[in-house]
N, C-alpha and C positions, 0 to 999 in steps of 0.2 A: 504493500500500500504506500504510495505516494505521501512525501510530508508537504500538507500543503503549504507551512514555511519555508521550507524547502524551495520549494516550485515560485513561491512568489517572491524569493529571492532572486530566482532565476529569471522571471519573466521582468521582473523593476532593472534588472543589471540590461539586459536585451530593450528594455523599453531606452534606457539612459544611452545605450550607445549609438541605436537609429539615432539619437537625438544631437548627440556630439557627431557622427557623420552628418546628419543634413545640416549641422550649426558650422562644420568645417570644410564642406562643399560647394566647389570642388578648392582642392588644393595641391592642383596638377592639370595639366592641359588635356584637352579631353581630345577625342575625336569622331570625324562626324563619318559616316561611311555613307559613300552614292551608289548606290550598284549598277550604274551607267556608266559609259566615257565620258570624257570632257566632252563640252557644247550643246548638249540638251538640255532639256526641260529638268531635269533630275538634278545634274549639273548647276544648271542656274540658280534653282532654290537652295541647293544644301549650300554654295556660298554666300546668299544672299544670309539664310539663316543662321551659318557660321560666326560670318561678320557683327552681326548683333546679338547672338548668342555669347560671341568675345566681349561684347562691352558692356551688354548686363552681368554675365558670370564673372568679368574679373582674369580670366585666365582665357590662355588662349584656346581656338574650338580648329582644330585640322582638317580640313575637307580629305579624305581616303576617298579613289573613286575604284573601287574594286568591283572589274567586269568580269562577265562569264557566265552563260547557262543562260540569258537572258537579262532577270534581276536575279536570279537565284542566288549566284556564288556568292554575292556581295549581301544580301539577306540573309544568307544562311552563316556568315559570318558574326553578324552581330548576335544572332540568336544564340551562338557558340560560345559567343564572347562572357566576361564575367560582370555577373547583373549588379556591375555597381556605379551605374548613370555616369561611366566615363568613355563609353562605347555606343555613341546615336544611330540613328539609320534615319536616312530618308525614307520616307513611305506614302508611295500615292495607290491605285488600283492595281497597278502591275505587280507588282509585291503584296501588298497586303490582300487585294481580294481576286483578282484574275488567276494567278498560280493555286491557291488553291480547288478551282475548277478544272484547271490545266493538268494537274501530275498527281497522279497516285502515288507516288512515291515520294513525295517533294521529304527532304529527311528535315522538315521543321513546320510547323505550323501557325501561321503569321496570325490568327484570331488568336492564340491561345499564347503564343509565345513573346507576343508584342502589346506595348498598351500606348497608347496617344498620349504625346504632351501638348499637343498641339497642330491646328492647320491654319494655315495665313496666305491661302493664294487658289486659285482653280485658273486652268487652261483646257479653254474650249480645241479641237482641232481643225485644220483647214487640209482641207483633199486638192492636191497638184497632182498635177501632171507634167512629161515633159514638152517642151513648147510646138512641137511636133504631132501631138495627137490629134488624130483628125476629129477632134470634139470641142465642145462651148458648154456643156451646159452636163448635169448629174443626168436628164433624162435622153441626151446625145449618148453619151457615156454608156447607159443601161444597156442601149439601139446596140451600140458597135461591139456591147461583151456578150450582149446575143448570137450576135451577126459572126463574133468570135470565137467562140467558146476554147475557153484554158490558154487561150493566146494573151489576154491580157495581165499584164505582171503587175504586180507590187510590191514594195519596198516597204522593209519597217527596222528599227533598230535593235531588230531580236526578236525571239519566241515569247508569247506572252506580254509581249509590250503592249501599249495604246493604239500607239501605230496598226501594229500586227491584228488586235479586236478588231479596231474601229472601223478596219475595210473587209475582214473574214466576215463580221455579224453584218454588214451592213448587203456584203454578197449574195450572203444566204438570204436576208429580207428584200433583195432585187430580184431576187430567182436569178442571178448570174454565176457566171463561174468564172474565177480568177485565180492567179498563181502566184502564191508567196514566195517573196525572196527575202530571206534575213539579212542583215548585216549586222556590225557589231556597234552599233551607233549610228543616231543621225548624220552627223558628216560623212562618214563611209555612206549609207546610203544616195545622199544627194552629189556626190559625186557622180555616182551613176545615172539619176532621173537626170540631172544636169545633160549628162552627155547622150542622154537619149536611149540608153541601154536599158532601161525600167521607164513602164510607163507610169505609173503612180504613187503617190506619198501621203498619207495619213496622215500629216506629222503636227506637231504644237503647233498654235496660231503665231506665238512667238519668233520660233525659229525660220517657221516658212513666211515670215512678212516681211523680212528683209530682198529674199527672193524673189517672192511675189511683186515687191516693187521694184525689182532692179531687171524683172523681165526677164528671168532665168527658168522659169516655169508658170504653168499657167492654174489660177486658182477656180476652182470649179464650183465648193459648196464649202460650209462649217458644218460642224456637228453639234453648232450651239443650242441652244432651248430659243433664244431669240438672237436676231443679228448683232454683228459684234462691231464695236464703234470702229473700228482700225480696216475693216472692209466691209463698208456699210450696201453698200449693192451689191455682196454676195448675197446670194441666198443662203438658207438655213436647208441640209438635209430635208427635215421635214415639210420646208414651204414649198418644194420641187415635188412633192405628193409620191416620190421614187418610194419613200421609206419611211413609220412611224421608230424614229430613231434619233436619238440623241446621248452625246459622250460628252461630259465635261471631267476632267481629270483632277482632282484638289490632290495637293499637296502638303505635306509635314514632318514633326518629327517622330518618333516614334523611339521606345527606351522599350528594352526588356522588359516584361511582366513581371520576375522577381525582382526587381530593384527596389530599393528599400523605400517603405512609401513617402516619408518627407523625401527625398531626394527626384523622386515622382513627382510632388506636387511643387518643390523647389522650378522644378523645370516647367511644368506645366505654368504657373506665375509667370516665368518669362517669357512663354510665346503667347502668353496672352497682352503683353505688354507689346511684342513684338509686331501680332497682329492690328493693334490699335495705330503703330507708330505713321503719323503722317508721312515722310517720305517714302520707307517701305509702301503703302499703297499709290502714294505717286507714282512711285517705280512700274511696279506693276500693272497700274489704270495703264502709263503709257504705253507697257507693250502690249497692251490687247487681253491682258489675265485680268481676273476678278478675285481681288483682294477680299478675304474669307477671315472671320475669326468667331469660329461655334463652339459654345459651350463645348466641355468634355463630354456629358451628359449625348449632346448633339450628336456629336464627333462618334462617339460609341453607336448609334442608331446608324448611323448614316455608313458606317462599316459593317454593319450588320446587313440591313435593309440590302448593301448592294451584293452582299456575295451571295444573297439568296437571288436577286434581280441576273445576275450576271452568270451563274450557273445553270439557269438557266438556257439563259443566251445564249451560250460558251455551245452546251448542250443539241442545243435544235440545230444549230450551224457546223457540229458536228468538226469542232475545232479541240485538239486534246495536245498534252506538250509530249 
Protein backbone atom coordinates (compact mmCIF):
# COMPACT_ATOMS: atom_id res chain seq x y z
CA UNK A 1 0.00 0.00 0.00
CA UNK A 2 1.17 3.26 -1.12
CA UNK A 3 2.16 6.08 1.64
CA UNK A 4 0.08 8.80 0.76
CA UNK A 5 2.86 11.07 2.27
CA UNK A 6 4.84 9.57 0.49
CA UNK A 7 3.34 10.19 -2.99
CA UNK A 8 2.46 13.80 -2.09
CA UNK A 9 5.90 14.34 -1.53
CA UNK A 10 6.58 13.11 -4.63
CA UNK A 11 3.84 14.75 -6.70
CA UNK A 12 4.79 18.67 -4.61
CA UNK A 13 8.66 17.81 -5.74
CA UNK A 14 7.33 17.07 -9.65
CA UNK A 15 4.64 20.00 -9.33
CA UNK A 16 7.83 22.47 -8.01
CA UNK A 17 10.15 21.45 -10.96
CA UNK A 18 7.59 21.92 -14.05
CA UNK A 19 7.52 25.04 -12.25
CA UNK A 20 11.34 26.03 -12.17
CA UNK A 21 11.44 24.60 -15.95
CA UNK A 22 8.74 26.92 -17.22
CA UNK A 23 10.14 29.97 -14.66
CA UNK A 24 13.68 29.18 -16.44
CA UNK A 25 12.53 28.64 -20.05
CA UNK A 26 14.15 28.57 -22.29
CA UNK A 27 17.67 28.82 -21.38
CA UNK A 28 19.32 27.76 -24.52
CA UNK A 29 18.42 28.27 -28.03
CA UNK A 30 15.83 26.28 -29.39
CA UNK A 31 15.04 25.11 -32.62
CA UNK A 32 12.50 25.35 -35.12
CA UNK A 33 12.36 22.29 -37.79
CA UNK A 34 10.58 22.89 -41.46
CA UNK A 35 10.05 19.74 -43.04
CA UNK A 36 10.30 21.41 -46.54
CA UNK A 37 13.39 23.11 -48.47
CA UNK A 38 14.02 26.54 -48.47
CA UNK A 39 11.46 29.00 -50.56
CA UNK A 40 8.19 27.65 -49.66
CA UNK A 41 5.28 28.30 -47.88
CA UNK A 42 6.79 26.03 -44.83
CA UNK A 43 10.00 27.88 -45.27
CA UNK A 44 8.43 31.36 -45.17
CA UNK A 45 6.58 30.95 -41.96
CA UNK A 46 8.82 28.97 -39.78
CA UNK A 47 11.39 32.11 -40.24
CA UNK A 48 8.80 34.58 -40.02
CA UNK A 49 7.97 32.77 -36.66
CA UNK A 50 11.54 32.07 -35.67
CA UNK A 51 12.35 35.65 -35.95
CA UNK A 52 9.62 36.71 -33.32
CA UNK A 53 9.64 33.75 -31.57
CA UNK A 54 13.62 35.08 -30.93
CA UNK A 55 12.42 38.30 -29.52
CA UNK A 56 9.69 37.39 -27.27
CA UNK A 57 11.67 34.04 -25.80
CA UNK A 58 14.93 35.94 -25.23
CA UNK A 59 17.00 33.20 -26.91
CA UNK A 60 17.72 32.47 -30.20
CA UNK A 61 14.99 30.18 -32.37
CA UNK A 62 17.10 28.18 -35.41
CA UNK A 63 15.11 27.53 -38.53
CA UNK A 64 16.26 23.38 -39.32
CA UNK A 65 14.72 22.77 -42.67
CA UNK A 66 14.91 18.95 -42.68
CA UNK A 67 13.46 17.35 -46.07
CA UNK A 68 12.57 13.90 -47.00
CA UNK A 69 9.45 11.57 -47.51
CA UNK A 70 7.45 14.54 -48.30
CA UNK A 71 6.80 16.37 -44.77
CA UNK A 72 7.58 13.16 -43.11
CA UNK A 73 11.35 12.83 -42.28
CA UNK A 74 11.28 16.37 -40.97
CA UNK A 75 7.84 15.58 -38.67
CA UNK A 76 8.80 12.42 -37.72
CA UNK A 77 11.92 14.16 -36.38
CA UNK A 78 10.54 16.29 -33.87
CA UNK A 79 8.19 13.72 -32.73
CA UNK A 80 11.48 11.64 -31.98
CA UNK A 81 12.97 14.52 -30.59
CA UNK A 82 12.87 15.01 -26.41
CA UNK A 83 9.59 16.62 -25.33
CA UNK A 84 11.15 19.52 -23.67
CA UNK A 85 9.72 22.69 -25.89
CA UNK A 86 13.29 23.05 -27.39
CA UNK A 87 12.41 21.03 -30.53
CA UNK A 88 9.21 23.07 -32.64
CA UNK A 89 7.83 21.95 -35.83
CA UNK A 90 6.06 23.74 -38.40
CA UNK A 91 2.69 22.32 -38.92
CA UNK A 92 0.16 23.10 -41.53
CA UNK A 93 -2.21 20.13 -43.33
CA UNK A 94 0.53 18.35 -44.95
CA UNK A 95 1.92 17.06 -41.70
CA UNK A 96 -0.49 17.37 -39.37
CA UNK A 97 -3.79 16.06 -41.10
CA UNK A 98 -3.03 14.83 -45.00
CA UNK A 99 -0.29 12.01 -43.98
CA UNK A 100 -2.40 10.65 -41.66
CA UNK A 101 -4.90 9.77 -44.56
CA UNK A 102 -1.90 9.04 -46.75
CA UNK A 103 0.31 6.20 -44.82
CA UNK A 104 -0.48 3.29 -42.94
CA UNK A 105 2.53 3.07 -41.77
CA UNK A 106 3.50 6.77 -41.11
CA UNK A 107 5.93 5.48 -37.61
CA UNK A 108 4.29 8.70 -35.73
CA UNK A 109 1.02 10.10 -35.23
CA UNK A 110 0.76 13.95 -35.71
CA UNK A 111 -3.04 14.19 -33.76
CA UNK A 112 -1.62 12.25 -30.83
CA UNK A 113 1.91 13.11 -30.88
CA UNK A 114 1.79 16.82 -31.43
CA UNK A 115 -0.21 19.80 -29.65
CA UNK A 116 -0.71 23.40 -31.08
CA UNK A 117 0.95 26.54 -29.78
CA UNK A 118 -0.37 28.34 -32.06
CA UNK A 119 -1.40 29.40 -35.94
CA UNK A 120 -0.94 33.15 -37.27
CA UNK A 121 -1.39 32.87 -41.13
CA UNK A 122 -3.59 30.70 -43.87
CA UNK A 123 -2.51 30.43 -47.73
CA UNK A 124 -5.11 30.01 -50.17
CA UNK A 125 -3.40 28.23 -53.54
CA UNK A 126 -3.28 29.57 -57.01
CA UNK A 127 -3.34 26.79 -60.08
CA UNK A 128 -0.49 27.74 -63.06
CA UNK A 129 0.30 26.59 -65.73
CA UNK A 130 3.03 26.73 -68.08
CA UNK A 131 2.67 29.78 -70.60
CA UNK A 132 2.23 27.25 -73.40
CA UNK A 133 -0.86 25.47 -72.44
CA UNK A 134 -3.38 25.71 -75.00
CA UNK A 135 -5.94 26.96 -72.12
CA UNK A 136 -7.43 30.21 -70.24
CA UNK A 137 -9.74 29.38 -68.13
CA UNK A 138 -10.33 25.86 -65.16
CA UNK A 139 -13.25 24.89 -67.53
CA UNK A 140 -10.78 25.06 -70.87
CA UNK A 141 -8.48 23.20 -68.67
CA UNK A 142 -11.30 20.30 -67.69
CA UNK A 143 -12.18 20.26 -72.18
CA UNK A 144 -8.35 19.50 -72.81
CA UNK A 145 -7.67 16.80 -69.76
CA UNK A 146 -10.77 15.05 -71.20
CA UNK A 147 -9.78 15.44 -74.66
CA UNK A 148 -6.21 14.08 -72.94
CA UNK A 149 -6.46 11.61 -70.66
CA UNK A 150 -3.15 10.97 -68.38
CA UNK A 151 -1.37 13.24 -70.77
CA UNK A 152 -1.75 16.14 -68.60
CA UNK A 153 1.09 16.48 -65.67
CA UNK A 154 1.42 18.20 -62.55
CA UNK A 155 3.88 19.29 -60.29
CA UNK A 156 3.97 19.45 -56.51
CA UNK A 157 6.65 19.63 -53.96
CA UNK A 158 6.37 16.11 -52.79
CA UNK A 159 3.88 13.35 -51.80
CA UNK A 160 1.25 14.46 -49.49
CA UNK A 161 1.86 18.19 -49.92
CA UNK A 162 -0.92 20.87 -50.72
CA UNK A 163 0.25 21.09 -53.97
CA UNK A 164 0.11 17.26 -54.50
CA UNK A 165 -4.01 17.23 -52.73
CA UNK A 166 -5.08 20.35 -54.06
CA UNK A 167 -4.95 19.05 -57.86
CA UNK A 168 -5.22 14.91 -57.03
CA UNK A 169 -8.81 15.94 -55.10
CA UNK A 170 -9.64 18.59 -57.39
CA UNK A 171 -9.08 15.70 -60.57
CA UNK A 172 -11.01 13.34 -59.05
CA UNK A 173 -14.11 16.03 -58.60
CA UNK A 174 -13.43 17.12 -62.40
CA UNK A 175 -13.90 13.56 -63.48
CA UNK A 176 -10.28 14.19 -65.16
CA UNK A 177 -7.28 12.22 -65.10
CA UNK A 178 -3.85 13.79 -64.56
CA UNK A 179 -0.39 12.74 -63.62
CA UNK A 180 1.63 13.48 -60.69
CA UNK A 181 5.15 14.52 -60.72
CA UNK A 182 6.82 15.03 -57.29
CA UNK A 183 9.75 17.00 -56.64
CA UNK A 184 11.55 17.90 -53.61
CA UNK A 185 10.36 21.48 -53.23
CA UNK A 186 8.78 24.31 -54.94
CA UNK A 187 11.76 25.68 -56.73
CA UNK A 188 12.65 22.28 -58.17
CA UNK A 189 9.20 22.03 -59.27
CA UNK A 190 8.93 25.41 -61.06
CA UNK A 191 11.93 25.05 -62.72
CA UNK A 192 10.28 22.66 -64.79
CA UNK A 193 6.59 24.23 -65.26
CA UNK A 194 8.86 27.33 -66.16
CA UNK A 195 10.58 25.60 -68.97
CA UNK A 196 7.53 23.87 -70.04
CA UNK A 197 8.26 20.28 -69.14
CA UNK A 198 5.09 20.14 -66.56
CA UNK A 199 2.14 21.51 -67.37
CA UNK A 200 0.73 22.58 -63.99
CA UNK A 201 1.23 23.84 -60.20
CA UNK A 202 -0.80 23.98 -57.40
CA UNK A 203 1.26 25.98 -55.56
CA UNK A 204 0.84 28.86 -52.53
CA UNK A 205 -0.65 32.07 -53.61
CA UNK A 206 2.45 33.54 -52.34
CA UNK A 207 5.15 31.99 -54.05
CA UNK A 208 3.34 31.69 -57.57
CA UNK A 209 2.40 35.64 -57.47
CA UNK A 210 5.77 36.75 -58.05
CA UNK A 211 5.51 34.46 -61.20
CA UNK A 212 2.31 35.16 -62.13
CA UNK A 213 3.22 38.60 -62.55
CA UNK A 214 6.59 38.46 -64.18
CA UNK A 215 4.64 36.37 -66.97
CA UNK A 216 6.57 33.07 -66.32
CA UNK A 217 3.22 31.12 -66.04
CA UNK A 218 -0.09 31.44 -66.49
CA UNK A 219 -2.64 31.65 -63.52
CA UNK A 220 -5.83 29.92 -64.11
CA UNK A 221 -8.14 29.62 -60.65
CA UNK A 222 -7.44 29.98 -56.56
CA UNK A 223 -8.77 27.43 -54.22
CA UNK A 224 -9.93 30.28 -52.09
CA UNK A 225 -13.45 30.36 -50.37
CA UNK A 226 -13.65 33.81 -51.96
CA UNK A 227 -11.25 35.91 -54.34
CA UNK A 228 -8.15 36.85 -53.17
CA UNK A 229 -7.04 40.60 -53.13
CA UNK A 230 -3.55 40.11 -54.82
CA UNK A 231 -5.53 38.45 -58.15
CA UNK A 232 -8.70 39.96 -57.99
CA UNK A 233 -10.10 38.67 -61.58
CA UNK A 234 -9.13 35.37 -60.98
CA UNK A 235 -11.79 33.28 -60.33
CA UNK A 236 -12.22 31.02 -57.34
CA UNK A 237 -12.39 27.08 -58.11
CA UNK A 238 -15.78 27.07 -57.05
CA UNK A 239 -17.19 30.24 -59.19
CA UNK A 240 -15.92 28.25 -62.48
CA UNK A 241 -18.83 25.75 -61.34
CA UNK A 242 -15.70 22.81 -62.50
CA UNK A 243 -15.73 21.81 -58.76
CA UNK A 244 -17.55 22.24 -55.09
CA UNK A 245 -13.88 22.74 -53.71
CA UNK A 246 -12.00 24.72 -51.76
CA UNK A 247 -8.20 24.59 -49.92
CA UNK A 248 -6.93 27.11 -47.68
CA UNK A 249 -3.77 25.95 -45.94
CA UNK A 250 -3.18 27.63 -42.17
CA UNK A 251 -0.09 27.50 -40.60
CA UNK A 252 1.87 27.19 -37.18
CA UNK A 253 3.76 25.91 -34.54
CA UNK A 254 3.24 22.96 -33.17
CA UNK A 255 5.55 21.22 -29.65
CA UNK A 256 5.40 17.62 -28.64
CA UNK A 257 2.23 16.47 -26.74
CA UNK A 258 4.40 15.55 -23.66
CA UNK A 259 6.12 18.71 -23.13
CA UNK A 260 5.65 19.89 -19.95
CA UNK A 261 2.52 21.87 -19.70
CA UNK A 262 3.73 25.43 -18.43
CA UNK A 263 6.36 25.26 -21.09
CA UNK A 264 3.15 24.52 -23.49
CA UNK A 265 1.24 27.33 -22.56
CA UNK A 266 4.62 29.60 -22.16
CA UNK A 267 4.69 29.04 -25.91
CA UNK A 268 1.27 29.14 -26.63
CA UNK A 269 1.29 33.02 -24.86
CA UNK A 270 3.69 33.92 -27.46
CA UNK A 271 2.15 33.14 -30.63
CA UNK A 272 -0.77 34.56 -29.45
CA UNK A 273 1.15 37.65 -29.18
CA UNK A 274 2.70 36.94 -32.30
CA UNK A 275 -0.52 36.49 -34.01
CA UNK A 276 -1.93 39.98 -32.90
CA UNK A 277 1.52 41.61 -33.82
CA UNK A 278 0.63 44.44 -36.55
CA UNK A 279 3.58 44.13 -38.89
CA UNK A 280 3.54 40.39 -38.96
CA UNK A 281 -0.19 40.74 -40.44
CA UNK A 282 1.04 43.59 -42.65
CA UNK A 283 3.50 41.09 -43.94
CA UNK A 284 1.36 38.61 -44.73
CA UNK A 285 -2.01 40.88 -45.81
CA UNK A 286 0.79 41.80 -48.60
CA UNK A 287 1.47 38.62 -49.87
CA UNK A 288 -1.89 37.58 -50.48
CA UNK A 289 -2.10 35.08 -46.91
CA UNK A 290 -4.70 35.78 -44.20
CA UNK A 291 -3.31 36.52 -41.15
CA UNK A 292 -5.09 33.99 -38.42
CA UNK A 293 -4.90 33.96 -34.79
CA UNK A 294 -7.75 31.03 -33.11
CA UNK A 295 -8.04 30.32 -29.94
CA UNK A 296 -6.26 26.80 -28.83
CA UNK A 297 -9.62 25.72 -28.20
CA UNK A 298 -10.29 26.68 -32.04
CA UNK A 299 -7.17 25.44 -33.27
CA UNK A 300 -7.95 21.81 -31.74
CA UNK A 301 -11.53 21.61 -33.72
CA UNK A 302 -10.20 22.96 -36.76
CA UNK A 303 -7.53 19.85 -36.69
CA UNK A 304 -10.00 17.73 -35.86
CA UNK A 305 -12.94 18.66 -38.16
CA UNK A 306 -10.20 18.57 -41.04
CA UNK A 307 -8.75 15.17 -40.87
CA UNK A 308 -12.15 13.67 -40.70
CA UNK A 309 -13.18 16.31 -43.81
CA UNK A 310 -9.85 15.31 -45.73
CA UNK A 311 -9.90 11.52 -45.25
CA UNK A 312 -12.36 11.44 -46.77
CA UNK A 313 -11.29 13.21 -49.79
CA UNK A 314 -7.97 11.73 -49.79
CA UNK A 315 -10.37 8.40 -49.84
CA UNK A 316 -12.80 8.85 -52.88
CA UNK A 317 -9.99 10.21 -55.08
CA UNK A 318 -8.24 7.20 -54.30
CA UNK A 319 -4.97 9.00 -53.46
CA UNK A 320 -2.69 6.88 -50.68
CA UNK A 321 1.34 7.65 -49.92
Amino acid sequence: MRDPYRVGIVLAVAFAAYGAQAQNYPDRPLRLVVPQPAGGGYDLVGRIAADKLTQLLGQSVIVENKTGAGTRAGTDFVAKAPADGYTLLIGAPPNIVFNQALYKDLPHDPQKDFTPAGLFVAFTYTLVSRKDLPVKTLQELVSFAKANPDKVTYASGGLGTGQHIAMAVLSNLAGIKTVHVPYRGAQQAYQDVIAGRVDLFFDNVTTARPLVDGGQVKAIATSANKRVAVHPDLPTVRETGVADFALETWFGVFVHSATPKPIVERLRAEMRKIGAMPDVIERFSKMGATPINPSIEDTEKLVHDEILLWKKLLQDAGVEG
